[in-house]
C-alpha positions in Angstrom: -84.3 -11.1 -24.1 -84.7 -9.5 -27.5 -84.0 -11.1 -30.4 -84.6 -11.4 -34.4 -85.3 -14.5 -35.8 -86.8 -16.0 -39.0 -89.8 -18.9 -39.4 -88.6 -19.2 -42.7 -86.7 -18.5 -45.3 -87.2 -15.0 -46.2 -85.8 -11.4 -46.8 -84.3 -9.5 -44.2 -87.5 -7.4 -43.7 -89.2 -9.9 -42.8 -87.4 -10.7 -39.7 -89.2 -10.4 -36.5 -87.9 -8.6 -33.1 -89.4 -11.0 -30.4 -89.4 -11.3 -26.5 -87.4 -14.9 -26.0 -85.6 -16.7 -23.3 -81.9 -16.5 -22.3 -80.2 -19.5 -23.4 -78.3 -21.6 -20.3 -74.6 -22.2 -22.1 -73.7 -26.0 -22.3 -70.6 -28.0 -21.7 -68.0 -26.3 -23.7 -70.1 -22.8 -24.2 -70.2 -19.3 -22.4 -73.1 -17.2 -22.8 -72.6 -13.5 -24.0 -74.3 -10.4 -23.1 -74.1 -8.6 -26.0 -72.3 -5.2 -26.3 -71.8 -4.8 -30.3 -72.4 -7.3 -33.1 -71.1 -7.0 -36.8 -73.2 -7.9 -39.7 -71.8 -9.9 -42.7 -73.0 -10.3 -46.4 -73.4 -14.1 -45.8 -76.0 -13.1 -42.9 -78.7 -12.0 -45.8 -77.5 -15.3 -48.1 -78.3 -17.0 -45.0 -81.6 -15.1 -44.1 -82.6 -15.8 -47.8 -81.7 -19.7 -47.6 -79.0 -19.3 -50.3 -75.8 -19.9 -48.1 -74.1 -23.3 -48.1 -75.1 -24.1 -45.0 -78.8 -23.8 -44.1 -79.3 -24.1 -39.7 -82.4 -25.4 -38.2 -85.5 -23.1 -38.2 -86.7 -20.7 -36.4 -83.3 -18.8 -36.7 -81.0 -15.9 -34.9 -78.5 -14.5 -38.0 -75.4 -13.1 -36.8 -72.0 -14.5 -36.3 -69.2 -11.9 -35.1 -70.5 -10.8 -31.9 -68.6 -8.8 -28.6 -69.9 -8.6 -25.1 -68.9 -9.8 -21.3 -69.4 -13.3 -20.2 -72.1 -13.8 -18.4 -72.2 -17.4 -17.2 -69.9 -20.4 -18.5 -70.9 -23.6 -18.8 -68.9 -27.1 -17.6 -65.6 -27.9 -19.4 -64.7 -24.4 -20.2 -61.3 -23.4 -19.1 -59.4 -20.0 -19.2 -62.4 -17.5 -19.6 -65.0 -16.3 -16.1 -67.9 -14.6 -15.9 -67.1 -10.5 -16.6 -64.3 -11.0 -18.9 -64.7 -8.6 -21.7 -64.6 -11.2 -25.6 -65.6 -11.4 -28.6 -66.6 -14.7 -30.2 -67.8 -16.6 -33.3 -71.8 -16.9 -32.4 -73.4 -20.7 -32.2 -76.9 -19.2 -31.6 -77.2 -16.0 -33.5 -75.7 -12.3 -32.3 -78.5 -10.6 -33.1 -80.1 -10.7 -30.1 -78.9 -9.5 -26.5 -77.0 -12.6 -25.4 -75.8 -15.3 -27.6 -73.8 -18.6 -26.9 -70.5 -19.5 -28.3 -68.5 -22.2 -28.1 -65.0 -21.2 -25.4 -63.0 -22.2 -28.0 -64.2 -19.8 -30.1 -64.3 -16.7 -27.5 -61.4 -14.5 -26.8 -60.4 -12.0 -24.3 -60.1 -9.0 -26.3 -57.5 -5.9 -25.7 -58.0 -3.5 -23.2 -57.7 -1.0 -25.4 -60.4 -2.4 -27.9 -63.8 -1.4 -28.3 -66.7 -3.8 -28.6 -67.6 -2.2 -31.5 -64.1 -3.2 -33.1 -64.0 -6.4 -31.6 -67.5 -7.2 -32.9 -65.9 -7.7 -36.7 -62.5 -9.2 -35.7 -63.3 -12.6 -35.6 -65.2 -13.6 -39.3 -63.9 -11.3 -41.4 -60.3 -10.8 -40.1 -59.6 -14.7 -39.5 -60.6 -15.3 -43.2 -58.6 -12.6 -44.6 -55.6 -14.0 -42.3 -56.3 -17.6 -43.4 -56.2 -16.1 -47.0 -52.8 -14.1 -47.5 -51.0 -16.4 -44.6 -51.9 -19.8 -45.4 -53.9 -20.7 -48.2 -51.0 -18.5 -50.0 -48.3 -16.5 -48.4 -47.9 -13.0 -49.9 -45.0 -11.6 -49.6 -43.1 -7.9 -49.0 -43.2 -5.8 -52.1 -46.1 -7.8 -53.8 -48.9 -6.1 -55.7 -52.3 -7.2 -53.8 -55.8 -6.0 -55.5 -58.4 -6.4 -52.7 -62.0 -6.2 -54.9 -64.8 -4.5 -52.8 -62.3 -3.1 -50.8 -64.3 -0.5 -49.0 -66.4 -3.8 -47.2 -66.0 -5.3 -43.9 -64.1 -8.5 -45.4 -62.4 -6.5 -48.2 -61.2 -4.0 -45.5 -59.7 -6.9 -43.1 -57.7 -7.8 -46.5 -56.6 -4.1 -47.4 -55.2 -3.9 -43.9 -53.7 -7.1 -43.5 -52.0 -7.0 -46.3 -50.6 -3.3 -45.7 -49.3 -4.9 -42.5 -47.6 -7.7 -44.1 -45.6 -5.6 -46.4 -47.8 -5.3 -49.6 -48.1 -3.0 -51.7 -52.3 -3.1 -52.2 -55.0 -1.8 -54.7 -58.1 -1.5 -53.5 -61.0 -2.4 -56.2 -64.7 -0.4 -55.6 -67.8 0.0 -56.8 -67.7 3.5 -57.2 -65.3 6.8 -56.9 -66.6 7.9 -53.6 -65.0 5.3 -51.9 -61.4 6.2 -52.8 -60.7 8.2 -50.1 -62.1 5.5 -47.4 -60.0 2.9 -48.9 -57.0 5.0 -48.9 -57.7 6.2 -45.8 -57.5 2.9 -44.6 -53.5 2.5 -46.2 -54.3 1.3 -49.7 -51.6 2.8 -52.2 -53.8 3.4 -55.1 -57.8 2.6 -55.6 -59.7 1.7 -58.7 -63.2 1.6 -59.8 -64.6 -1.9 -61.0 -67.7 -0.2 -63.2 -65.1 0.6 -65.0 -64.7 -2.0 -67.8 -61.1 -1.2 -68.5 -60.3 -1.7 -64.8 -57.9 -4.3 -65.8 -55.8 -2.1 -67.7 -55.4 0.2 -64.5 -54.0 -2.5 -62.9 -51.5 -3.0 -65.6 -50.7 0.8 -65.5 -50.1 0.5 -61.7 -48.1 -2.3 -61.8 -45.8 -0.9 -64.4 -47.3 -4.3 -67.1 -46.9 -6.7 -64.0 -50.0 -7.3 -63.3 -51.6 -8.5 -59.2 -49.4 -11.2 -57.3 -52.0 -11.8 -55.5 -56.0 -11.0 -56.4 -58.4 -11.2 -53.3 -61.8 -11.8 -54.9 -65.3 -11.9 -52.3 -67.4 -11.2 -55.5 -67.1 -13.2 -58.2 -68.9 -12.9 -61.9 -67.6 -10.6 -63.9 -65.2 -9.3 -61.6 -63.5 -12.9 -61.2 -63.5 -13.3 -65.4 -61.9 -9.6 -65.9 -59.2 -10.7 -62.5 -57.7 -13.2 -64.8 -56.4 -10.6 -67.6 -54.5 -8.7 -64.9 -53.4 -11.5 -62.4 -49.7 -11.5 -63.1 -47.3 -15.2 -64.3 -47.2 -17.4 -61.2 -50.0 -15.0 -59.7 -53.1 -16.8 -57.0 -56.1 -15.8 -57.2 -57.9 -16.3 -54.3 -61.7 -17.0 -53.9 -63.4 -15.4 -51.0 -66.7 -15.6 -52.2 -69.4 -14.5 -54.3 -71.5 -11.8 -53.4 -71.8 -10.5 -56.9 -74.4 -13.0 -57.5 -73.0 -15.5 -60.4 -70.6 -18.6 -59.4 -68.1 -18.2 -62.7 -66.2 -20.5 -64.2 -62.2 -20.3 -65.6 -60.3 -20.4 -68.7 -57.8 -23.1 -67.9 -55.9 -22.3 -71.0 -54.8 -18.8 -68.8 -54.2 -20.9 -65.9 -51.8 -23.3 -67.7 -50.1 -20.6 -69.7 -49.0 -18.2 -66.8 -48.6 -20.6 -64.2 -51.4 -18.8 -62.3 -52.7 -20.8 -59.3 -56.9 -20.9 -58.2 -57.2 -21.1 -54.6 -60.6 -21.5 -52.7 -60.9 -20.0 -49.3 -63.1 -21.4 -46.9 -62.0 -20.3 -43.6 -65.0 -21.7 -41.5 -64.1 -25.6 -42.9 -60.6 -25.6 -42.5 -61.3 -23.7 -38.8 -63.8 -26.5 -37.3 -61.3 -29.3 -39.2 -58.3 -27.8 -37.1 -59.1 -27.2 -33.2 -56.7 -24.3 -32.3 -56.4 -22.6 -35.6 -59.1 -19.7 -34.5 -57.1 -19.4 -31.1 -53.7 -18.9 -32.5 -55.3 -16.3 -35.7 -56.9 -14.0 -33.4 -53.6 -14.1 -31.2 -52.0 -12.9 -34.4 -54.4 -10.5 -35.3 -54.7 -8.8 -31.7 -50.8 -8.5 -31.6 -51.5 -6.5 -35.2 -53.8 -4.7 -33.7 -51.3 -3.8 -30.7 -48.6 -2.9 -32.9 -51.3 -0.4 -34.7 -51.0 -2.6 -38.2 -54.7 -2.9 -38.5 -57.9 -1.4 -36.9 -61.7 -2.7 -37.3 -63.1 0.0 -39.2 -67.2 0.9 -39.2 -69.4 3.8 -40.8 -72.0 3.7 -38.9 -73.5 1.8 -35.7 -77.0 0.8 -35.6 -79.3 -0.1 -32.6 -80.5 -3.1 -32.6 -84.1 -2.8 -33.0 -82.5 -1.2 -36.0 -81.1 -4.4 -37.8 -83.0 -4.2 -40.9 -82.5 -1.1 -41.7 -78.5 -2.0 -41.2 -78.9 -5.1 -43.6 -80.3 -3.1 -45.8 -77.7 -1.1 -46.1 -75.1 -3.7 -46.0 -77.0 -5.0 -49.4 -77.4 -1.8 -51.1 -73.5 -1.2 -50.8 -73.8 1.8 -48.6 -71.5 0.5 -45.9 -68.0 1.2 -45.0 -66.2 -1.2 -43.3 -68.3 -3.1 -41.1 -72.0 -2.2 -40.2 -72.4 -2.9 -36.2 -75.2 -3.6 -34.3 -75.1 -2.0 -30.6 -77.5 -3.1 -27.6 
């Protein structure tokens, strides 16, 4: 089969296509043939050697993948070979099968694509785990999603319109209003704009964000605590804008505003189940028409660098999606 991997920690043009054997699944995995698979910012961190975790070498990136099952291994119960899933990746989904653990595959909607199922597991369980359980956001509250126009910001946006928020959806730039409120945000904002914070006032009639959904970090986490309203949570996704900041307790004290880290993937492997019952949620969303996996563009896979390199120089809507 065909597959990218890494010798070493590098950038993602360095990655190599290569000619390798199928895997055989193990007790407790299925093996995938791959239909779609969605890139993620933590893919490059993890290409680069800068994510949290760092996986044996040589390595397949990749994580939210979608296919049929193609053989299942002893133990696995509930899922046969042909079933159409989609499934957190243990070895890497950029290549043309992958193996994933059965408790972290899932029959998908007949009416789903692969292409949409290929970002619902990652990006849409966090941003579930986020609004519905490390806080719970509730009707009517003001939500700012910050790089709202990505594949994690968008599963926020969209989750958060289904729950009954009322969202604003933070950007890089003006040409991606009309994505974001495309996608049911109620108003969009530019972050290069240093006043941003005031805008969110302005909306928000001096109330300032309930809840602030922040995947970036830096400067954009500093400026989030001068609009995050009293008794507001600002929630931290991760930090793709390069710099790890640091807090003014003296805010946090004085408005009652709570800090909450959001590491899906820890709390997911801590709590067996958890994945299963999210992605029931989310596909009964998706039923219902609340929320829709959303992707600009689809790339071949012998065409996965030039997709990363989009993903890094913020020219992707939505998810970026690999196709075999």
């Amino acid at each position: 089969m065909k597959a990218w991997q890494i010798d070493e920690w590098c950038e993602p043009d360095q990655m190599q296509l290569r000619d390798v054997a199928i895997p055989a699944p193990g007790a407790g995995e299925v093996l995938i043939r791959n239909k779609a698979a969605a890139l993620n910012f933590f893919d490059i961190l993890l290409i680069q050697g800068k994510y949290q975790v760092k996986p044996a070498l040589p390595l397949t990136p990749g994580a939210e993948v979608a296919g049929y099952i193609e053989a299942v291994g002893d133990g696995v119960t509930g899922l046969e070979k042909g079933d159409r899933v989609n499934a957190m990746a243990a070895q890497g989904a950029y290549s043309e099968y992958s193996l994933a653990s059965g408790a972290k595959t899932f029959r998908i909607p007949d009416g789903m694509t692969f292409e949409e199922a290929s970002g619902m597991t990652v990006t849409y369980q966090t941003s579930y785990f986020a609004l519905n359980h490390r806080t719970v956001l509730n009707p009517s509250e003001w939500l700012l999603v910050h790089a709202a126009a990505g594949g994690v910001g968008i599963s926020a946006l969209q989750i958060g319109k289904a729950m009954g928020a009322q969202v604003i959806a933070a950007v890089g730039s003006e040409e991606k209003f009309p994505f974001c409120l495309g996608q049911g945000a109620d108003h969009a904002i530019t972050y290069n704009d240093p006043g941003w914070p005031d805008q969110v006032k302005r909306i928000t009639a001096g109330h300032g964000a309930d809840v602030i959904y922040d995947p970036v970090g830096g400067d954009v986490f500093d400026l989030s605590t001068k609009c995050l309203a009293p008794e507001g949570r600002l929630l931290i996704i991760g930090f793709a804008g390069g710099r790890i900041p640091t807090v003014a307790a003296n805010r946090v004290l004085l408005k009652n505003h709570s800090i909450m880290g959001v590491y899906w993937g820890g709390y997911a492997e801590k709590h067996p189940g958890y994945m299963a019952e999210t992605q029931e949620a989310l596909f009964a969303m998706y039923e219902a028409g609340k929320i829709k996996p959303a992707f600009s563009e689809t790339y071949k896979l012998e065409n996965a660098i030039t997709a990363m390199k989009d993903l890094a120089g913020r020219r992707v809507r939505g998810k970026a999606v690999l196709v075999m």
